[in-house]
Each structure stands twice: as C-alpha cells, then as structure tokens.
N, C-alpha and C positions, 0 to 999 in steps of 0.2 A: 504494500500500500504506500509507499514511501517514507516519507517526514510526516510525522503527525504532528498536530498544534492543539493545546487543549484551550479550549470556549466553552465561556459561560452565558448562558440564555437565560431571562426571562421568558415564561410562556404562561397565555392564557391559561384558567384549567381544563376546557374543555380539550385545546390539544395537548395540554399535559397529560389528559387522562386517554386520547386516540394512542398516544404514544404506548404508555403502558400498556394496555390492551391488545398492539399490535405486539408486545412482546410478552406476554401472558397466554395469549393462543396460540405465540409460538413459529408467529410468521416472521420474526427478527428474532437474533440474538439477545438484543440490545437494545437502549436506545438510543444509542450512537451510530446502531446500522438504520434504523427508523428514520433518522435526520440524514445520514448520509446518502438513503436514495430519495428523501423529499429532495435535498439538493440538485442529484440527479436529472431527478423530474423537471425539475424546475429551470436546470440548464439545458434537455433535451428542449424542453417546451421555447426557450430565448432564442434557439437555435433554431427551432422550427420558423418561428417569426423573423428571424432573420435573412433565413433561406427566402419564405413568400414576398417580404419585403423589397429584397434583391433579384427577384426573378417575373413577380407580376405586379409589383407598384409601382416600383421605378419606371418599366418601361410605360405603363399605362400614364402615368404621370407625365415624363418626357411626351407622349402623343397626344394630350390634353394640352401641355404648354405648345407644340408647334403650330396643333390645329384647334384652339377653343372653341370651337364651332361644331364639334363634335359632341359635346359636353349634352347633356340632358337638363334645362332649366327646373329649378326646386318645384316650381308650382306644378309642372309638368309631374314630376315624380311623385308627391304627393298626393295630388291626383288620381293616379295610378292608383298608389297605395289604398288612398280610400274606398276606390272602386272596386280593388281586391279584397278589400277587408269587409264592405258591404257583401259580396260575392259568397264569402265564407261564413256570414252571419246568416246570411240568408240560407243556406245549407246546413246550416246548424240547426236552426231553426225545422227547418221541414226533418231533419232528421228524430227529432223530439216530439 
C-alpha cells in the first residue's frame, strides 16, 4: 500500500455508524478500508467527470461559441418542458 499517513476525522453519527456497520457485517476489515474505498469512489466518480467534461463539453461548448445560432432559446426549452411535463401528467392521470 505504500506510505501510510495517519488522519483524524470528525464524522457525522449517522456515517459514523454506516461505517461500523459496514464492518460488523463484515464487508471491511476496518474502518480504515471503509474510508479508503469511499475515497476510491469518490476519485473514480472526479474522474468520470472529468473524462465527460473533456470529451463532450468542451467540444459542444467550443460549437456553441463559433456558431451561437445553434443554441436553443430558454423560452423555447421550457416550453418544451412544460409541454412534456403536461404530457406525463396527463398519462398519469388516465393511468389512475
């Protein structure tokens, strides 16, 4: 594992007590592996945003800045929205 550092945490109680619990049934060691793959998780997840960011924001961005006229106006969108959202209500509705 390399170099270890030891840290001290405040923690809510309620994930103070997911922590025990995930080591009481036994699915960590510890809870120092408990925190070690929160971290994980949480660096897999930055990493994922980082990839989408750099692969379909960007460029969508850059083609919004060369051609703005491409872009969809908010009223238009919202619009939309409400029209779908009636759409769904109203199917809710006869579903009931």
């Amino acid at each position: 594992m390399g170099t270890v550092q030891k840290r001290t945490f405040s923690l809510p109680d309620k994930q103070a007590k997911f922590i025990d619990a995930q080591v009481r049934v036994g699915a960590y060691a510890s809870a120092s592996e408990v925190v070690r793959a929160g971290l994980r998780a949480l660096q897999e997840r930055d990493a994922a945003v980082e990839r989408w960011l750099n692969t379909e924001v960007v460029s969508v961005y850059d083609a919004m800045k060369a051609d703005p006229g491409r872009g969809i106006s908010a009223e238009n969108v919202f619009a939309q929205l409400r029209a779908r959202h009636s759409t769904k209500l109203k199917a809710r509705k006869r579903a009931t």
